[in-house]
PQR file with spaces between the fields and no chain letter, atoms N, CA, C, O and H, PARSE charges and radii, in Angstrom:
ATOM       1  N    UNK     1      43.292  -16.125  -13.580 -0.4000 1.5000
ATOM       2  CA   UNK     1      42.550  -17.031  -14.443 -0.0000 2.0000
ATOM       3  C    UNK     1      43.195  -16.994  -15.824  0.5500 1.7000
ATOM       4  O    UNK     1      43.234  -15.919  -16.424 -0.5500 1.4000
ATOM       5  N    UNK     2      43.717  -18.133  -16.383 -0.4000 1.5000
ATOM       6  CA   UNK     2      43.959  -18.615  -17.773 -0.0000 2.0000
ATOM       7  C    UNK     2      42.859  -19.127  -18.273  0.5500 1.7000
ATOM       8  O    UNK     2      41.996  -19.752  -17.656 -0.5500 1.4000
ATOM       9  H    UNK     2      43.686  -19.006  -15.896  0.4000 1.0000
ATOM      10  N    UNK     3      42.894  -18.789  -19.709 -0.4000 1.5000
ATOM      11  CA   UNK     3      41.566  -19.477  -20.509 -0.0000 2.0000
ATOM      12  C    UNK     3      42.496  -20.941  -21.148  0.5500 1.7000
ATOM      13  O    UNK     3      43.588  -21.023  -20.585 -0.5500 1.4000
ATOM      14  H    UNK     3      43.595  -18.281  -20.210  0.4000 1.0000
ATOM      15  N    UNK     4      42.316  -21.761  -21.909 -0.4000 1.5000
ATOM      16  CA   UNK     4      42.721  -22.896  -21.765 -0.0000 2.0000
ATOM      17  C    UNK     4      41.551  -23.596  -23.140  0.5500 1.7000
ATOM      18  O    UNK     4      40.471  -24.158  -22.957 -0.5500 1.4000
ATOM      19  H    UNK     4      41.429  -21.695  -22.366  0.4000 1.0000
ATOM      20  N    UNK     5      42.243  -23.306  -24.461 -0.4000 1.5000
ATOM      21  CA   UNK     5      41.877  -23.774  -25.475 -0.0000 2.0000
ATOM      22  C    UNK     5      41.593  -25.404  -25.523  0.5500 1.7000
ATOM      23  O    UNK     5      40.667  -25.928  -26.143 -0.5500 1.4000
ATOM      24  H    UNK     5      43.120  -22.849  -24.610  0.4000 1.0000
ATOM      25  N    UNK     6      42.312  -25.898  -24.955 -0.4000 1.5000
ATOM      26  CA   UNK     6      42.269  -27.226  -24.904 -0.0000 2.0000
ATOM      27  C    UNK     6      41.129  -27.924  -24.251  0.5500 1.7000
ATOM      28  O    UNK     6      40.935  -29.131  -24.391 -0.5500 1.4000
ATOM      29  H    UNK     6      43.064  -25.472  -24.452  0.4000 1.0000
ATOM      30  N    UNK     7      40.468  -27.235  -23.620 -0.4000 1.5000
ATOM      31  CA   UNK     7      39.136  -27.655  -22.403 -0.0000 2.0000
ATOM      32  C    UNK     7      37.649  -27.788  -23.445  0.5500 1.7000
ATOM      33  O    UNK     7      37.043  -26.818  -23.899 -0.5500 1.4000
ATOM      34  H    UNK     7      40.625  -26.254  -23.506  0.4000 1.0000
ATOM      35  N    UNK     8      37.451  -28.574  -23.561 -0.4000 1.5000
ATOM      36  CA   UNK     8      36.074  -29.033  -23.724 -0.0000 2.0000
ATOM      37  C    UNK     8      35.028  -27.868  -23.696  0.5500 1.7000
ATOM      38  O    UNK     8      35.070  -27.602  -22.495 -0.5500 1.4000
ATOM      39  H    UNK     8      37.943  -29.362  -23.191  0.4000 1.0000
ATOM      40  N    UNK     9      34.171  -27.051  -24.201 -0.4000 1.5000
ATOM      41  CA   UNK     9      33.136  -25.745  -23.687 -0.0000 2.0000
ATOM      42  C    UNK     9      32.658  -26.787  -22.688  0.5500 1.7000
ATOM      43  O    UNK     9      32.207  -27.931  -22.737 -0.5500 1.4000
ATOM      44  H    UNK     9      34.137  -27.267  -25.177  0.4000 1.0000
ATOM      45  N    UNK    10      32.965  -25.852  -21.726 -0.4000 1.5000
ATOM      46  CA   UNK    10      31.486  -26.519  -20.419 -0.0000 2.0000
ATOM      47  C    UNK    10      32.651  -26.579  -19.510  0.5500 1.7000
ATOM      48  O    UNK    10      32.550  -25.930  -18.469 -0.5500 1.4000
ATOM      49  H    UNK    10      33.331  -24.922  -21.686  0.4000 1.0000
ATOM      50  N    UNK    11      34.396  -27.646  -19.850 -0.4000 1.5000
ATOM      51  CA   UNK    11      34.702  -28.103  -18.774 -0.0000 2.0000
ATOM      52  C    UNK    11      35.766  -27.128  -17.979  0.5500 1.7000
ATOM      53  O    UNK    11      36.402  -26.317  -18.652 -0.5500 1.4000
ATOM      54  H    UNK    11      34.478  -28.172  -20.695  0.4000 1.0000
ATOM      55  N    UNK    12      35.947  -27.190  -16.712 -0.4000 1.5000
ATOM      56  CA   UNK    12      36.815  -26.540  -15.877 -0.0000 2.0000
ATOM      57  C    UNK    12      37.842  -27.100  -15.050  0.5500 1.7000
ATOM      58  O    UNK    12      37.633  -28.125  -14.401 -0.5500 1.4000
ATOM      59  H    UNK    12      35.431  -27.849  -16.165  0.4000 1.0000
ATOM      60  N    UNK    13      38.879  -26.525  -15.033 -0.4000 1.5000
ATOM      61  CA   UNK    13      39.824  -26.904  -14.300 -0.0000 2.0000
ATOM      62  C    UNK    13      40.459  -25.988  -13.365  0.5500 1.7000
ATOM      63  O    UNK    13      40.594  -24.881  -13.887 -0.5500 1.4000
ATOM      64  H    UNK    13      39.048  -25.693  -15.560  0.4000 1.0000
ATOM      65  N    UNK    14      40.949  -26.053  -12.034 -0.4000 1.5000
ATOM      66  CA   UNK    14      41.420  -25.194  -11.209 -0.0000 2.0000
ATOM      67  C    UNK    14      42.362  -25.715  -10.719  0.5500 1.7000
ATOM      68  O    UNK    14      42.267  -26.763  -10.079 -0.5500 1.4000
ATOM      69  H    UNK    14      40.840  -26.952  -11.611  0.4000 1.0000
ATOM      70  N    UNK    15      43.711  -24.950  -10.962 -0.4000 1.5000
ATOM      71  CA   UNK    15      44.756  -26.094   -9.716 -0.0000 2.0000
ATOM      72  C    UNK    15      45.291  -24.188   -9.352  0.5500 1.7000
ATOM      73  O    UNK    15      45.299  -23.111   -9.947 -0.5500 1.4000
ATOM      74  H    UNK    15      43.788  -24.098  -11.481  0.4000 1.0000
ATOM      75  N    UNK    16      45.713  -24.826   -7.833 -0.4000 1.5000
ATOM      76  CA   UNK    16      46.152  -23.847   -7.116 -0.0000 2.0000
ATOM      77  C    UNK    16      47.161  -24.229   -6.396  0.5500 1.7000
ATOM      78  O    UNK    16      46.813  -24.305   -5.218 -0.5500 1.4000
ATOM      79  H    UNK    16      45.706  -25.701   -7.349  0.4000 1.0000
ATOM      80  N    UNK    17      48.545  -24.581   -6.600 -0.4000 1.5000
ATOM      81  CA   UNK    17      49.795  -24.669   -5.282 -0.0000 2.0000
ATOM      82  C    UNK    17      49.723  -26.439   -5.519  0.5500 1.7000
ATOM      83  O    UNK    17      50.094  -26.909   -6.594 -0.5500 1.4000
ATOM      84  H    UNK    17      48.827  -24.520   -7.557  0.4000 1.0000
ATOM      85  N    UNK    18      49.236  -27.288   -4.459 -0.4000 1.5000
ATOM      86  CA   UNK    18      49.493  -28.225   -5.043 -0.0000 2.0000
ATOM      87  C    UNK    18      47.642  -29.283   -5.198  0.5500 1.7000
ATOM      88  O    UNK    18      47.267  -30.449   -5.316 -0.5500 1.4000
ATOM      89  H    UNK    18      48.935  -26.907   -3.585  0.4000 1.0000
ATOM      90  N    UNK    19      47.123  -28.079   -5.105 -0.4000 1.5000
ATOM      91  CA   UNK    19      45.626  -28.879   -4.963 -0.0000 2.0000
ATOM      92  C    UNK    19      45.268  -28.684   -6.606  0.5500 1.7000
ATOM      93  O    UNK    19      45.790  -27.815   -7.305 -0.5500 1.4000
ATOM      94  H    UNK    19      47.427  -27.131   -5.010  0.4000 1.0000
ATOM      95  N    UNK    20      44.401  -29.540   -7.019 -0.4000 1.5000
ATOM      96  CA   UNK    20      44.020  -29.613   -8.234 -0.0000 2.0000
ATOM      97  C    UNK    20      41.917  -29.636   -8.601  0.5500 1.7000
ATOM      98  O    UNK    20      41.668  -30.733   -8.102 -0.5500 1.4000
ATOM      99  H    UNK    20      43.977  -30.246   -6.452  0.4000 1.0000
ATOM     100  N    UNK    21      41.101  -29.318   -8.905 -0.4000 1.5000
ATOM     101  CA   UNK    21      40.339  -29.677   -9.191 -0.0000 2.0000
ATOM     102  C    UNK    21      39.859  -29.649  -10.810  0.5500 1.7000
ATOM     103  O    UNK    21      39.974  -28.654  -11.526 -0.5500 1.4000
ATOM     104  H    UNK    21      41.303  -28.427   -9.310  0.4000 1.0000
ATOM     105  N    UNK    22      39.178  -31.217  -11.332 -0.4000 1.5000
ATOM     106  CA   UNK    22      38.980  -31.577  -12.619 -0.0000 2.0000
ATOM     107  C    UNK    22      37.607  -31.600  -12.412  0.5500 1.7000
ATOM     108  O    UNK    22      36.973  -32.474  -11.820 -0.5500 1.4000
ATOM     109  H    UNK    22      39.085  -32.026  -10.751  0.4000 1.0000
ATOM     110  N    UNK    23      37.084  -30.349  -13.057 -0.4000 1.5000
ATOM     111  CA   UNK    23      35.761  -30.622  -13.722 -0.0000 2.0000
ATOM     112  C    UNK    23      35.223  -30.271  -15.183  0.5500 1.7000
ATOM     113  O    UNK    23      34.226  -29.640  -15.532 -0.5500 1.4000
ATOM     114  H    UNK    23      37.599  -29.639  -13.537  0.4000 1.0000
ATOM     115  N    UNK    24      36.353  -30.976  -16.004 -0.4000 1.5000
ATOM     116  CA   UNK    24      36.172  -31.456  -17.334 -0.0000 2.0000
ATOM     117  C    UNK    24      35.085  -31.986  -17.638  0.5500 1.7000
ATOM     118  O    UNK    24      34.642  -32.970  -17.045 -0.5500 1.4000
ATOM     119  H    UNK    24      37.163  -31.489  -15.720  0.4000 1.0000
ATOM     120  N    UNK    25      34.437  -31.339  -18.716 -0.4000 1.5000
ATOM     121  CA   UNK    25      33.450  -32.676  -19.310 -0.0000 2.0000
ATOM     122  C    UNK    25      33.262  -33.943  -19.484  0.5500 1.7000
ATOM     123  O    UNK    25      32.313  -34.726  -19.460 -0.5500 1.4000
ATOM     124  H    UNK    25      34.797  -30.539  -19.197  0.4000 1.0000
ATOM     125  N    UNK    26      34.838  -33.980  -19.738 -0.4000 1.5000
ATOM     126  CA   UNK    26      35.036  -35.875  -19.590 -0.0000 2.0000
ATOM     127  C    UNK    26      34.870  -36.371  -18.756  0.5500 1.7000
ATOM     128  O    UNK    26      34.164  -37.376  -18.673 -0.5500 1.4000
ATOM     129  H    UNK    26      35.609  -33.343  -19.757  0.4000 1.0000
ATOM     130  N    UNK    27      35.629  -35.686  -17.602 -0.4000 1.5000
ATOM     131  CA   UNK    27      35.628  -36.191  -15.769 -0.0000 2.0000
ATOM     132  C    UNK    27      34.462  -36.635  -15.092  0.5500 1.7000
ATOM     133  O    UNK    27      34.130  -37.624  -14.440 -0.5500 1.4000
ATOM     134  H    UNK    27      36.202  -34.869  -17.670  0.4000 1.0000
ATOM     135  N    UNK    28      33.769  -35.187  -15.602 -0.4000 1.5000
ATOM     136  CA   UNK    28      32.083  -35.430  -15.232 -0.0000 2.0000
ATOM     137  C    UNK    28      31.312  -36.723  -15.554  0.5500 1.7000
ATOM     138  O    UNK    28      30.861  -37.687  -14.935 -0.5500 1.4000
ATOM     139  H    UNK    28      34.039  -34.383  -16.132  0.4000 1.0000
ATOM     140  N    UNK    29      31.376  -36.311  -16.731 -0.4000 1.5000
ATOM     141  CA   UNK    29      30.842  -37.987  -17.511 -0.0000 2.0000
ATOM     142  C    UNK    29      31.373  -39.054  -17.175  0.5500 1.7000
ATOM     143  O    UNK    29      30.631  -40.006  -16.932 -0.5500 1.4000
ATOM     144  H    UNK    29      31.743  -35.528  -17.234  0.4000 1.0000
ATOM     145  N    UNK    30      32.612  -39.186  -17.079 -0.4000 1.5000
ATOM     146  CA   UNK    30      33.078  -40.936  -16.612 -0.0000 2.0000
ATOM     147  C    UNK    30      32.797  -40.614  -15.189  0.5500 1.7000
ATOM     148  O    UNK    30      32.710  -41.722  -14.660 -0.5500 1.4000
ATOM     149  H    UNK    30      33.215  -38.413  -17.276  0.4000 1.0000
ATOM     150  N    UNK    31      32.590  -39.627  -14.193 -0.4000 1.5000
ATOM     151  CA   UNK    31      32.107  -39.858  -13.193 -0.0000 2.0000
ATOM     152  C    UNK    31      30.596  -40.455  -12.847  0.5500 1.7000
ATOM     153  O    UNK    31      30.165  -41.253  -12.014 -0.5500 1.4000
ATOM     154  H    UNK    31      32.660  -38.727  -14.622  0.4000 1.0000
ATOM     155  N    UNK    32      30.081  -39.758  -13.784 -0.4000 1.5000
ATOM     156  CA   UNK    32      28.341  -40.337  -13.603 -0.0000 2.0000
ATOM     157  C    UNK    32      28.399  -41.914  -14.195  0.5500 1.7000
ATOM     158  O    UNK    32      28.269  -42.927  -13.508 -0.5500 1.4000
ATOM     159  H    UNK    32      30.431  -39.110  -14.460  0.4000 1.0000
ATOM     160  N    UNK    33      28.640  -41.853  -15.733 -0.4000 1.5000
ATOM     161  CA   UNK    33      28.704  -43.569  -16.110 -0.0000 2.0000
ATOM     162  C    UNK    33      29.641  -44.323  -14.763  0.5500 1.7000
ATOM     163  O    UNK    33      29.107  -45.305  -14.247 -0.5500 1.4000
ATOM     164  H    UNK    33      28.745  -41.030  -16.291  0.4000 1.0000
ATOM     165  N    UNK    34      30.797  -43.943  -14.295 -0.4000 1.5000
ATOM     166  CA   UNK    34      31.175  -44.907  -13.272 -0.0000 2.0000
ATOM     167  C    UNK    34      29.774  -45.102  -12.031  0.5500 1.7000
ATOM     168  O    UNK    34      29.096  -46.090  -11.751 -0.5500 1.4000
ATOM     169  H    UNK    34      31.231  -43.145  -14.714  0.4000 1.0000
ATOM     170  N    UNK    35      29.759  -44.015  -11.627 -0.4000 1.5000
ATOM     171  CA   UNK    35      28.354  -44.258  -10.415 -0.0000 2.0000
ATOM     172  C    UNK    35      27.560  -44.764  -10.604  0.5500 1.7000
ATOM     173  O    UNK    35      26.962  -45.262   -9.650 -0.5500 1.4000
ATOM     174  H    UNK    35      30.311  -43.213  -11.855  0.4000 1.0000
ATOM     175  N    UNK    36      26.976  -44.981  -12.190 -0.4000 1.5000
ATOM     176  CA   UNK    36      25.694  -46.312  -12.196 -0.0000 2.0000
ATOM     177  C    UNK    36      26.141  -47.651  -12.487  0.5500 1.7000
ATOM     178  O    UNK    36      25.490  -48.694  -12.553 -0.5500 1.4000
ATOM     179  H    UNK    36      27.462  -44.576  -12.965  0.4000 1.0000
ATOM     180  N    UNK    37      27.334  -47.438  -12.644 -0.4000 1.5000
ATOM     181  CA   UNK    37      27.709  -48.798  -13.019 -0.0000 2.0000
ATOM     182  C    UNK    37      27.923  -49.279  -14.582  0.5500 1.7000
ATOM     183  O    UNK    37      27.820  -50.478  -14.842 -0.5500 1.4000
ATOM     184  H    UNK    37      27.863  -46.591  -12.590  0.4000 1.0000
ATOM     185  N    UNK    38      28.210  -48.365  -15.570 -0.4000 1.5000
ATOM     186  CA   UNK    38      29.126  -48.982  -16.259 -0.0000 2.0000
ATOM     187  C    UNK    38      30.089  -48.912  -16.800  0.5500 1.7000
ATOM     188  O    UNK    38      30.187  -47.710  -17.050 -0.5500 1.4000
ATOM     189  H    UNK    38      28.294  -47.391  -15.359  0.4000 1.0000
ATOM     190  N    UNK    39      31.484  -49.718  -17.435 -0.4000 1.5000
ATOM     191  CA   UNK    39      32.493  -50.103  -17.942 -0.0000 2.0000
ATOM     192  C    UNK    39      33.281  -48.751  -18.423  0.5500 1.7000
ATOM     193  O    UNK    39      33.033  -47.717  -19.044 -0.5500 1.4000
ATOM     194  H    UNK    39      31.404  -50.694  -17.231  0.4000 1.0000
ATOM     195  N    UNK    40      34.151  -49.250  -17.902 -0.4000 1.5000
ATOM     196  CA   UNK    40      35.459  -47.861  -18.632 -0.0000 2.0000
ATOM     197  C    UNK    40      35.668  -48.331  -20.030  0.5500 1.7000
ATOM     198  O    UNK    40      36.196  -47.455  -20.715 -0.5500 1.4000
ATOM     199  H    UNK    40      34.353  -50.089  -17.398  0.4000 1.0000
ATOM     200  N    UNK    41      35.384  -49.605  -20.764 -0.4000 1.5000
ATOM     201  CA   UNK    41      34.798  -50.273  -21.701 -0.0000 2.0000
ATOM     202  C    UNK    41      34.400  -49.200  -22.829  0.5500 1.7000
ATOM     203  O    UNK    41      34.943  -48.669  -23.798 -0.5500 1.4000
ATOM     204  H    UNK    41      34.956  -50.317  -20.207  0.4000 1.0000
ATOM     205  N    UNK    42      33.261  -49.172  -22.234 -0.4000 1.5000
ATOM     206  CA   UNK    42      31.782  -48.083  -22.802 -0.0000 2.0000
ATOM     207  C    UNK    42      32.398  -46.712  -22.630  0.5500 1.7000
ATOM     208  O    UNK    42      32.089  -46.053  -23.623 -0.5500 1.4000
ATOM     209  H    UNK    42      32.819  -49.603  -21.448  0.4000 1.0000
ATOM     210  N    UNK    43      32.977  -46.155  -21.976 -0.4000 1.5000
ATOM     211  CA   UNK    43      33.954  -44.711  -22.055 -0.0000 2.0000
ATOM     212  C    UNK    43      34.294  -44.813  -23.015  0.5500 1.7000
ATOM     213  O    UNK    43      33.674  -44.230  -23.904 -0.5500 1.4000
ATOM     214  H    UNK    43      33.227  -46.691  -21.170  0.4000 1.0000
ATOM     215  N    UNK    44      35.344  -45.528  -23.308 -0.4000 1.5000
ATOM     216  CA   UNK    44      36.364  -45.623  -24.303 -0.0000 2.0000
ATOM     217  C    UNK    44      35.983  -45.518  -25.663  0.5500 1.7000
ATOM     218  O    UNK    44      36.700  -44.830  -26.390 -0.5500 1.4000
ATOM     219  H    UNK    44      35.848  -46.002  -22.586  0.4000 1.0000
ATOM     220  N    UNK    45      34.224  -46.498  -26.501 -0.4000 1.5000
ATOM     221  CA   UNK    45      34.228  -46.437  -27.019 -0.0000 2.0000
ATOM     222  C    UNK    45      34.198  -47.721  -27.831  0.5500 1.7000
ATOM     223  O    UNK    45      34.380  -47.790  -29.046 -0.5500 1.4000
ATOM     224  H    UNK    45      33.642  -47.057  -25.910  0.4000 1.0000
ATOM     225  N    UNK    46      33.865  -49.037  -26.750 -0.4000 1.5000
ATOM     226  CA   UNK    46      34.791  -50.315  -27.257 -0.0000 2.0000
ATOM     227  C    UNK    46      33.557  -50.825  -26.535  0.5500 1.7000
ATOM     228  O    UNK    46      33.017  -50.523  -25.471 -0.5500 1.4000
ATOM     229  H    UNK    46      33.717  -48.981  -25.763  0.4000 1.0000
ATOM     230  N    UNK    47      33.166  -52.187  -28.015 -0.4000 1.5000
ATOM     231  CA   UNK    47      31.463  -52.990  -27.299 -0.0000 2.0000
ATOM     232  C    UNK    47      32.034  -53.823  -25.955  0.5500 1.7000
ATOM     233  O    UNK    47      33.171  -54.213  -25.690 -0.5500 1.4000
ATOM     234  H    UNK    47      33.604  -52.433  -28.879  0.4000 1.0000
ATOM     235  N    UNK    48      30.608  -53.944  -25.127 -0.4000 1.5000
ATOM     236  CA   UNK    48      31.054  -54.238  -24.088 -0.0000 2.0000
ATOM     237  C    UNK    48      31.087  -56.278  -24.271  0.5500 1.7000
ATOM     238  O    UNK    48      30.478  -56.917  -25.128 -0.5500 1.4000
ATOM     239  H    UNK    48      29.685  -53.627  -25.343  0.4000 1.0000
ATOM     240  N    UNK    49      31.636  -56.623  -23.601 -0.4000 1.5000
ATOM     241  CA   UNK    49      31.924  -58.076  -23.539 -0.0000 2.0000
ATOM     242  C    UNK    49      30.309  -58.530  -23.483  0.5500 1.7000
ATOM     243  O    UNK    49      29.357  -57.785  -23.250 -0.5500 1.4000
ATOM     244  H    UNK    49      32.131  -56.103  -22.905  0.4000 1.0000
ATOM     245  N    UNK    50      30.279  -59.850  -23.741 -0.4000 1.5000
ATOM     246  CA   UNK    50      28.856  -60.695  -23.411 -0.0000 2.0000
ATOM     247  C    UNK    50      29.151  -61.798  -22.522  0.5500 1.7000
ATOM     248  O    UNK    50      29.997  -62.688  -22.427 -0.5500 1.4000
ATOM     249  H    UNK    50      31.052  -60.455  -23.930  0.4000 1.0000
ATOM     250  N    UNK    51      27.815  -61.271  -21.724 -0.4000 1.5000
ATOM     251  CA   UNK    51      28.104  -62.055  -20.610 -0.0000 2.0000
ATOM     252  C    UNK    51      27.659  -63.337  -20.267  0.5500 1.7000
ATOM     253  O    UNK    51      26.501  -63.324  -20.686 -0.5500 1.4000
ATOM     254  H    UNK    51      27.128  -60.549  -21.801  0.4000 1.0000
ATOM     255  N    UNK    52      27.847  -64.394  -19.786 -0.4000 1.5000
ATOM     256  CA   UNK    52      27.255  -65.831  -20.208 -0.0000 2.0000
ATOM     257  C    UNK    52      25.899  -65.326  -19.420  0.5500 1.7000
ATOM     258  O    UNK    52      25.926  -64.590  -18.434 -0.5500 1.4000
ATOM     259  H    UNK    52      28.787  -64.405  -19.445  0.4000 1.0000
ATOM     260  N    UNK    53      24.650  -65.882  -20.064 -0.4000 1.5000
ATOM     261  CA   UNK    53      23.767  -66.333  -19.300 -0.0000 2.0000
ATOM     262  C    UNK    53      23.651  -68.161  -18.447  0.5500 1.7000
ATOM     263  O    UNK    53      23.714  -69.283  -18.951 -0.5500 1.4000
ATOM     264  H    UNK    53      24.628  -66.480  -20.865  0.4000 1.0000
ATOM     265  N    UNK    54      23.440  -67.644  -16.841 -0.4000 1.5000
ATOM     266  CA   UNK    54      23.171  -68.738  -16.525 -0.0000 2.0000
ATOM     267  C    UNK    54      21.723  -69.483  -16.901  0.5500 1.7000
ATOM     268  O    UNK    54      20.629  -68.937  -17.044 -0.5500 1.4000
ATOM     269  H    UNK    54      23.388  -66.733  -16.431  0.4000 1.0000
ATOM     270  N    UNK    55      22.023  -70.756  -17.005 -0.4000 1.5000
ATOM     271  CA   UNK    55      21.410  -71.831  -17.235 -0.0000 2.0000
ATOM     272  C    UNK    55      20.304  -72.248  -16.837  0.5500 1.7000
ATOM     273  O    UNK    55      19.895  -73.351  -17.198 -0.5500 1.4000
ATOM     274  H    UNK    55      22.912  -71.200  -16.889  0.4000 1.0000
């Protein structure tokens, strides 16, 4: 085990040979906002577009 200044408190990373697992804080989070459904947009930080209302 390396400690790894660069990691977020909370997030983890494991790679072993050629397998990798990301469970970064970030990862986590754009994983949940992706699963309900919204915008890599809204990740980023950037308003989201407007959408026409139909008529």
């Amino acid at each position: 085990m390396v400690e790894d200044g660069a990691l977020t408190p909370g997030g983890c990373r494991v790679e072993l040979g050629a397998s990798e697992v990301d469970a970064t804080l970030e990862t986590r989070w754009r994983r949940v906002v992706e699963g309900i459904g919204i915008s890599q947009d809204w990740l980023d930080g950037k308003e989201p577009e407007a959408k026409a209302k139909p008529r």
